[in-house]
Structures are given as structure tokens and as C-alpha cells.
N, C-alpha and C positions, 0 to 999 in steps of 0.2 A: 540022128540029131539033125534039126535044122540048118540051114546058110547063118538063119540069125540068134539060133543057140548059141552056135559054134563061135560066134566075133565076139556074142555077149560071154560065153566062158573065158575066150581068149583075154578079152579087154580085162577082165575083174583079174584073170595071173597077171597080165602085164601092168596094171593099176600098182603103185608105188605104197605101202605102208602106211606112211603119211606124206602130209604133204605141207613142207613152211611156205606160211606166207612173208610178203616182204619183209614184215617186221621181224619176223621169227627168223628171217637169216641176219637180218641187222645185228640183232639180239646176238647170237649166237657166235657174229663174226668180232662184235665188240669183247663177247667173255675171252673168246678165243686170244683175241689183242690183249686183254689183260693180263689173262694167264702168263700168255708169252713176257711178257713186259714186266711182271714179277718173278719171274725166272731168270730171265738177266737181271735184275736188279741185286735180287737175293743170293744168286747164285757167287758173288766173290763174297758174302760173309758166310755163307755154308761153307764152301770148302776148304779153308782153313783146319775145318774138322776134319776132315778126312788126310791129313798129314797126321805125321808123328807126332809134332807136338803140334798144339792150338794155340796161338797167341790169340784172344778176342780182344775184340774192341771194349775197351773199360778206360771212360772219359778220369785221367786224373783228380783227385779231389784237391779242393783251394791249398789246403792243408799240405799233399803230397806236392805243390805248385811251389810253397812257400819252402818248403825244406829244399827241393831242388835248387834253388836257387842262392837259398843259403849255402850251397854246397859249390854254389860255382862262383863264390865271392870271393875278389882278387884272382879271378881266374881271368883269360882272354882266350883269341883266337878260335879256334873252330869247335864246331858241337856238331856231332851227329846224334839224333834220335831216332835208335831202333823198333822199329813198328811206331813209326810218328803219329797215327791216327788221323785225329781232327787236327792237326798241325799246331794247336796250342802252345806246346813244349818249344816248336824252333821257332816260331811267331815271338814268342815274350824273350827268347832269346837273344832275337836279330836288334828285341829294343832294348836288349842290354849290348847291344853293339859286338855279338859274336856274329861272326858268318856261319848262316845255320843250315846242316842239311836234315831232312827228313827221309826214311826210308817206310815205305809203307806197301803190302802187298795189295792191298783193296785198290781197287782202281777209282772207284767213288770216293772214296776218303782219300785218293793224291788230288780229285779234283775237287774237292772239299776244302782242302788245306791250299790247295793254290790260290782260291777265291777267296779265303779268308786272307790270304799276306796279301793280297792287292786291293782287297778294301782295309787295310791296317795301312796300308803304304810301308808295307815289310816284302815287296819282291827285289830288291836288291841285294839283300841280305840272306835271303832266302832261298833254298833248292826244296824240291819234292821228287824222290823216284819211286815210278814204282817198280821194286824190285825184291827178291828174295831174300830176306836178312843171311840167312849162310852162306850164299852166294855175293854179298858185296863185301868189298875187301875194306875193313874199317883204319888201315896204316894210317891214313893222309891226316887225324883228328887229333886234336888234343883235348880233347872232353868227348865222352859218352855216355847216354843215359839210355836207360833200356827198363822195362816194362813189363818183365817176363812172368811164364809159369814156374812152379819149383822144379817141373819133372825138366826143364831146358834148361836151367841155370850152372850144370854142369858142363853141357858142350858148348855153350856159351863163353864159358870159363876160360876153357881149351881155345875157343876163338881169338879170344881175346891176349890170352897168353901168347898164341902163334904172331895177330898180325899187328898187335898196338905198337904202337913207339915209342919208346922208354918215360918220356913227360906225360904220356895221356894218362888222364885220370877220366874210370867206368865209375858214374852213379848209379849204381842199382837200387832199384823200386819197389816194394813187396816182397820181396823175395832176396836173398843176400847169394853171393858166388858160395858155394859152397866150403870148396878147398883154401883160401884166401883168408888174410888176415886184413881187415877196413884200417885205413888210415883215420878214419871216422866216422861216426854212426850219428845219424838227426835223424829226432823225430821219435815215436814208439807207435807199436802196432802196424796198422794196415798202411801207416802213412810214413812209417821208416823207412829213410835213405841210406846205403853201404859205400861209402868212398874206396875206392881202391886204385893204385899206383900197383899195375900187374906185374910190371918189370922191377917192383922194389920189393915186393911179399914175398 
């Protein structure tokens, strides 16, 4: 074989595949950016599925809005909302003049809810954590409302039973405590609310 066999065999193994031009990495470095960037996005409402239970994100309906609240007439003092979401629940709250906290694990929907109470002019009234609902200790409330699946509304139950203080009264949404007898029911169907006084059933 030649000197210049030899550099032309050489050159074609060492020659690359293909080869991007500028635009073809642009391209490629933007999909890349995107992917990445829906992966944080998406990734705190995915994993909710992967716990035990799933609370999802399911916006209240006007209906389930208006029994809540029926529910918490002649009521005062503090409301916590378990898996607060879009922060609607302690938002309409703070302007019935309760101090409202929200508990929400999505890190987008606590920053969701806190931009909605400061364009309402409801951050005084208002808190937002993000934190684990079995992990916060719900003693300090006198009203709760919660949002749940049926398969959690038993240890829920239990929760509630351990850390409430004998005046809080649990609105339950969708779903009713299992073990528990309601001081009162509004509403029917998908849009029924469960009153319950856990330290009096």
C-alpha cells in the first residue's frame, strides 16, 4: 500500500459518522433544554404517583366552593387546607377573615397560590407550605378541609383523631372519614361535604 493509500484509509476510519452543522447543534442543544425543563416541571405532579396514596390535583368545583363554605358559617379562627392546590380554598377563606394556611406538596402550585393571594391582596392572611400532609402536625386549627382519595381517608382519620383539638371541626370533600359519624352533610354526589367534630363522634 502507498504513503497516500495509507492516510486516505486512515482519514475515512478517523472521518466521524456524521457530522452537525451549527444549526444541527443549536437544534439539538434547544430539544435537549426542553426535555430537561419538562422534567422539572412535570416531575413534582408525577411523583405523587409513586407514594402510597395519590392526592392529584383536581381544581374544586363552584359547587364543592359553595358547600365549603356553607360549612364554615358562624365559624372563625384558623383553617388549614390539606393539599391546598391552586390556593383557592385558603384565598376565599382569608376574605371571609379566617387566617388561612395551605399545605401543598407540589412546589409550582405553593408558588401558584402565593401569587394568587398577593394579586387578591390576601398575603396577610394567608400562609402556603410546601410540605407533606402526614408530616405536618395539624393541632394548632380550628377548621380543616381536606380533599382526599377514598383509599387515605382512613389514615387520615387516625390523623385527625391523634392531633386535632377538641373545637376543630374536619370538612371533608368527596370522600367522607370512614369510621366517624358527620355532625353534618351538604351538598350530594361528587360535590358532598362531611362535618365532623373528631373529639365528639
Amino acid at each position: 500500500m502507498s504513503e497516500y493509500e495509507a492516510l486516505h484509509l486512515e482519514s475515512a476510519v478517523n472521518k466521524p459518522i456524521f457530522h452537525l452543522s451549527f444549526t444541527g447543534k443549536i437544534l439539538v442543544g434547544f430539544t435537549g433544554g426542553v426535555a430537561f425543563g419538562l422534567t422539572v416541571i412535570c416531575t413534582p405532579f408525577v411523583t405523587p404517583a409513586l407514594r402510597k396514596f395519590c392526592l392529584p390535583y383536581v381544581p374544586a368545583t363552584t359547587e364543592q366552593l359553595s358547600n365549603i363554605f356553607q360549612a364554615l358559617k358562624g365559624r372563625q379562627g384558623t383553617l388549614l387546607d390539606l393539599g391546598s392546590g391552586d390556593g383557592r380554598i385558603v384565598i376565599e377563606a382569608a376574605k371571609n377573615k379566617f387566617k388561612s394556611d395551605g399545605v401543598e406538596l407540589n412546589p409550582w402550585l405553593v408558588l401558584y397560590s402565593k401569587f394568587n393571594a398577593f394579586k387578591s391582596g390576601q398575603t396577610r392572611l394567608t400562609q402556603f407550605y410546601r410540605k407533606d400532609l402526614w408530616k405536618y402536625n395539624v393541632g394548632k386549627y380550628d377548621n380543616i378541609v381536606i380533599f382526599g382519595v377514598e383509599q387515605m381517608m382512613a389514615d387520615l382519620e387516625k390523623k385527625f383523631i391523634k392531633e386535632c383539638k377538641p373545637e376543630c371541626n374536619v370538612i371533608a370533600c368527596r370522600f367522607p372519614l370512614p369510621n366517624l359519624t358527620p355532625i353534618k352533610t351538604i351538598g350530594h354526589g361528587i360535590d358532598t361535604v362531611w362535618i365532623y367534630n373528631v373529639k365528639e363522634t
